[in-house]
C-alpha positions in Angstrom: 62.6 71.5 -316.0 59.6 69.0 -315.5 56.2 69.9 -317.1 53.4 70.5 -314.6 51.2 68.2 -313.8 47.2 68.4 -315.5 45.8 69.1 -311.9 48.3 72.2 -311.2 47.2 73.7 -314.4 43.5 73.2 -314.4 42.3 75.2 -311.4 40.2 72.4 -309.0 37.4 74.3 -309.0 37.1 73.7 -313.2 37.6 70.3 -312.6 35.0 70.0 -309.9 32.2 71.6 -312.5 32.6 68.9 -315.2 29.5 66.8 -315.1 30.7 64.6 -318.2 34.0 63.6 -319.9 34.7 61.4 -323.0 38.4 60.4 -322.9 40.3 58.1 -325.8 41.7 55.8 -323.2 44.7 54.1 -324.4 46.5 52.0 -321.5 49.9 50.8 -321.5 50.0 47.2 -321.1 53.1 45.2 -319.8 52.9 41.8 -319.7 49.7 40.9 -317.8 49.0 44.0 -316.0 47.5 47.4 -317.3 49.2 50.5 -316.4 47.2 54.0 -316.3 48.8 57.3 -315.9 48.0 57.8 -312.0 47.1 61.3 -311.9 44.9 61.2 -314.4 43.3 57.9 -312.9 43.8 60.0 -309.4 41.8 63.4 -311.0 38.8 61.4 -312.6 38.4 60.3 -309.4 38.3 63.4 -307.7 36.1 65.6 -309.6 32.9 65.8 -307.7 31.0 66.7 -310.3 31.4 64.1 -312.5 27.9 62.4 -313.4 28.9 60.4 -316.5 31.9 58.8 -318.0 32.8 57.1 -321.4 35.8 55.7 -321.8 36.8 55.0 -326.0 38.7 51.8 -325.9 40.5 51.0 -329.1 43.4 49.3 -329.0 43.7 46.4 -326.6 44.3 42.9 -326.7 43.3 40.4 -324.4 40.7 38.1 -323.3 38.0 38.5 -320.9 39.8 35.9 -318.3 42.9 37.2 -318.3 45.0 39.8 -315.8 44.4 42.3 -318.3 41.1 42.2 -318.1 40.5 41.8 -314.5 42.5 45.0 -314.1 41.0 46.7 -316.6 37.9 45.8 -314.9 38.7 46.8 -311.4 39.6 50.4 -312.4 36.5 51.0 -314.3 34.5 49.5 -311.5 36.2 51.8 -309.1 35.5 55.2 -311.5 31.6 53.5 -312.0 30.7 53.7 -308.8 31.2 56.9 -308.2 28.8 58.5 -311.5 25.3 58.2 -312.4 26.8 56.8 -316.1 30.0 54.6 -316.8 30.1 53.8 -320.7 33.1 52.0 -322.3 32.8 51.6 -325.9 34.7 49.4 -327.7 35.5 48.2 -331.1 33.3 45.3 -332.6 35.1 42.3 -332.4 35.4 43.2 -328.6 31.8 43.9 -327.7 31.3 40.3 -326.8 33.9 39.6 -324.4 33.6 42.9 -322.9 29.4 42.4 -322.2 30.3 39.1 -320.5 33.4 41.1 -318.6 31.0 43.7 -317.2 27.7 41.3 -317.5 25.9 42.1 -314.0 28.0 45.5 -313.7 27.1 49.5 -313.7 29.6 49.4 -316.7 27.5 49.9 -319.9 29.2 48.4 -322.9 28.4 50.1 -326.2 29.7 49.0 -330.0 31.8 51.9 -331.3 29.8 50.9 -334.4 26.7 52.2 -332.9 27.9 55.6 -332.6 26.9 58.0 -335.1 
């Protein structure tokens, strides 16, 4: 038997009242793309709600000019546009690259080392 999917478990209407959501977001990446799981991708961007987002990045590997990151970018460009708040916070040694990745952007990039 196949497990139901998130959305056909979680009523909409529960959905449609979250006004914020933290999520560890750990993407697959193959080769030079970066692959999400689509109905999660698809819910975050339903849920009317939503005001503000932070996505915990911790484990990827790739420079800001890159396919990687240029998909990376273009999903969280997509979800930003749509909240008041789009935070991605990475580790340290990524701060950098990501700032200059989303430099000029809605995309706030915060040093997980920042975080209490």
């Amino acid at each position: 038997s196949n497990l139901p999917s998130f959305r056909s478990v979680i009523l909409p209407r529960c959905l449609d009242s979250i006004r914020l959501l933290s999520l560890d977001w750990d993407p697959l990446i193959v080769g030079p793309k970066i692959w999400y799981r689509k109905d999660a991708y698809e819910i975050i961007q339903t849920m009317s709600s939503l005001q503000e987002i932070r996505f915990f990045l911790k484990t990827l590997d790739m420079e800001a000019d890159d396919a990687k990151a240029v998909n990376l970018k273009a999903h969280l460009m997509d979800i930003s546009t749509r909240v008041r708040l789009c935070e991605v916070i990475v580790p340290s040694h990524l701060v950098q690259m990501f700032r200059g990745l989303f430099s000029g952007t809605e995309v706030r990039v915060v040093d997980e080392g920042e975080i209490g």
